[in-house]
C-alpha positions as CSV (number, residue, x, y, z in Angstrom):
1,X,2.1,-4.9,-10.8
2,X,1.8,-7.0,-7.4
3,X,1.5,-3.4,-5.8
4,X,-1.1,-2.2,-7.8
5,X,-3.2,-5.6,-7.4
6,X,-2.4,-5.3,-3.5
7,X,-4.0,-1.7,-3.0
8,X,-7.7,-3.3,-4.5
9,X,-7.3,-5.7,-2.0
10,X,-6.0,-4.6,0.9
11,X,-6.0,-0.9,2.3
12,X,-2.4,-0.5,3.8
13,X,0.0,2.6,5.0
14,X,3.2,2.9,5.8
15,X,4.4,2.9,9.5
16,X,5.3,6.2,10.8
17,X,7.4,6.8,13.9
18,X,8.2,10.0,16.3
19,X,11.7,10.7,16.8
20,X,11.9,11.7,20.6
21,X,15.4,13.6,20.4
22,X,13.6,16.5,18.9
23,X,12.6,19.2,20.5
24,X,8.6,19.2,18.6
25,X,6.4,16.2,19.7
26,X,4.5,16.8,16.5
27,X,7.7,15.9,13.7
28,X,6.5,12.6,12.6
29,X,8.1,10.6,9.5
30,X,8.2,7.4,7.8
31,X,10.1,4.3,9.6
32,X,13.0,3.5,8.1
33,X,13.4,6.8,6.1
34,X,17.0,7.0,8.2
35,X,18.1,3.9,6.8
36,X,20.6,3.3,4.5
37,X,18.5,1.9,1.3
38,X,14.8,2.4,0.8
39,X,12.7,0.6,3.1
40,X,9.3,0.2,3.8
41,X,7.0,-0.9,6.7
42,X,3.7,-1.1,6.4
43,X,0.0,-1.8,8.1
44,X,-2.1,-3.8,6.3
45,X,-5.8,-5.2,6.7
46,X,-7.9,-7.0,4.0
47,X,-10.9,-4.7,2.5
48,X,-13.9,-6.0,4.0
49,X,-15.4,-5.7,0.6
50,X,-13.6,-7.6,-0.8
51,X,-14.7,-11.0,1.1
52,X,-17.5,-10.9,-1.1
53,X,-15.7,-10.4,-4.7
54,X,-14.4,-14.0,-6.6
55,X,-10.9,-15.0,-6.2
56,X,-9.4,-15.6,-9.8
57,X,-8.2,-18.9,-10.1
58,X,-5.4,-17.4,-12.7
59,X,-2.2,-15.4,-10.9
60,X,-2.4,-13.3,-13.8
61,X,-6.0,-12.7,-13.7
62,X,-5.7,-11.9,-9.5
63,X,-2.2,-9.6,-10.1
64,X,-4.2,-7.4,-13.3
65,X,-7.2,-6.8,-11.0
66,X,-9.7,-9.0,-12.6
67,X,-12.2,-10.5,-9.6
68,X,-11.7,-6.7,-7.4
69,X,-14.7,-4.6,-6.9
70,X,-17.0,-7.5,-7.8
71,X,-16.1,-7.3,-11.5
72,X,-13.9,-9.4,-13.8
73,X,-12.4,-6.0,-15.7
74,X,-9.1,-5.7,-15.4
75,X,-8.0,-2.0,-13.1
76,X,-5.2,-1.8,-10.3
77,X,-4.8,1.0,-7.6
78,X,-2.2,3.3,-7.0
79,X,-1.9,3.6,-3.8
80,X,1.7,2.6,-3.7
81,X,3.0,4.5,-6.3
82,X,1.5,7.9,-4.9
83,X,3.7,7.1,-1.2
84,X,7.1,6.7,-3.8
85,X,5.8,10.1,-5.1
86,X,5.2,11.9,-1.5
87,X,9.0,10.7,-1.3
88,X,10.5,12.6,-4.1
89,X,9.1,16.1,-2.5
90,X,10.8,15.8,0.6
């Protein structure tokens, strides 16, 4: 749930990197995907937006979505789960 909270407030990607012992200067990929267990780096910066919208005083409240967007519904963003997908295809 944290993720899905995370991606209403915060726009974030993952960190990619351009390994220079191959031959093509256009084969990017994700950093870390070489490691040994799954690891992720990523950039984040706070939606601007979202300066505007009420903090919930409730974790529960904040980690279900309920203050995003300007409204007290509850919704989450997928943003997260979407990059663990793009990983299965490769």
């Amino acid at each position: 749930m944290f993720w899905s909270a995370f991606g209403l407030w915060f726009d974030f990607r993952p960190v990619l990197v351009r390994d220079t012992s191959i031959h093509s200067k256009w084969l990017w990929e994700r950093f870390g995907a070489d490691f040994d267990d799954l690891t992720f780096v990523f950039v984040a910066h706070r939606r601007p937006e979202s300066y505007d919208w009420r903090v919930p005083v409730l974790d529960e409240d904040l980690i279900t979505g309920v203050g995003a967007c300007g409204t007290d519904s509850r919704k989450s963003d997928d943003t997260y789960e979407s990059l663990l997908v793009m990983l299965m295809e490769q």
